[in-house]
N, C-alpha and C positions, 0 to 999 in steps of 0.2 A: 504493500500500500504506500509506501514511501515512493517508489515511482510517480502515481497517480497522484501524490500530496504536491509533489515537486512539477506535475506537470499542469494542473488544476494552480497552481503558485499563484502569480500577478495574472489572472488571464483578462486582458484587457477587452478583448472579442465575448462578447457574450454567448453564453453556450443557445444552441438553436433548438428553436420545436420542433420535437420528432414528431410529425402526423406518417402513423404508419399507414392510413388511408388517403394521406396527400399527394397529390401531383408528382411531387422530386422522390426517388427511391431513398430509402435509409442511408443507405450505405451512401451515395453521393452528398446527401446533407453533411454526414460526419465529415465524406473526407472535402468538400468546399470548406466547409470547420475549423479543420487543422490547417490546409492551403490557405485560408485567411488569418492564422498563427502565423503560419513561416513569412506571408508577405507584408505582414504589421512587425514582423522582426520578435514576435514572441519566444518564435524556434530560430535559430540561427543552424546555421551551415556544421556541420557532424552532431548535433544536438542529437540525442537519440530519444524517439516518440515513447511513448510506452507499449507494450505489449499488448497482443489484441483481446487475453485477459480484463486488463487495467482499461483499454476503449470501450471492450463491454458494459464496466461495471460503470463509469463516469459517465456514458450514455442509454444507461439503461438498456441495453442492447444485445441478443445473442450474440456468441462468439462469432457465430459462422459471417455474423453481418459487421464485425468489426474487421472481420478478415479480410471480407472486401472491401473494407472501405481502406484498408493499406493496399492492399494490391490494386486499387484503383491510384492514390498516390503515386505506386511505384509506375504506372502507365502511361501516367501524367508528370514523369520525371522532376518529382518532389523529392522521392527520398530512395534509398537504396535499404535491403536488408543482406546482413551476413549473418549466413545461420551459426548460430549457437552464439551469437554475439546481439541483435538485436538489430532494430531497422531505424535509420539515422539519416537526417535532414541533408540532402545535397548541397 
């Protein structure tokens, strides 16, 4: 939880409504979410995001849908992951 406390920090972005009957999918909310961290400078460049545990639980959200909202990240050349080390800000 210390990840999540450290990423949850100063968030100057306010966290977004999830409508899981809205228009925009889960998963792209969260990762427009994060991609409006990195571009307000909240996450800086090797900052490492939290685990798609820690995005679950800070978004109220199944794992499976935190997962893609990093792997939508990593397609939209945000962030990189290395396995067994964690996924971290470009």
């Amino acid at each position: 939880m210390q990840a999540i406390a450290a990423y949850c920090g100063s968030m100057s972005t306010e966290m977004p409504h999830i409508d899981p009957k809205g228009p925009k999918l889960v998963y792209v909310v969260i990762a427009d979410h994060i991609e409006a961290r990195i571009k307000a400078g909240e996450l800086k460049s090797e900052d490492r995001i939290p685990g798609e545990i820690d995005i679950a639980a800070k978004y109220e959200v199944a794992r499976m849908t935190a997962g893609r909202a990093v792997k939508e990240l990593r397609e939209r050349g945000l962030v990189h992951t290395v396995r067994g080390k964690g996924t971290f800000v470009v």
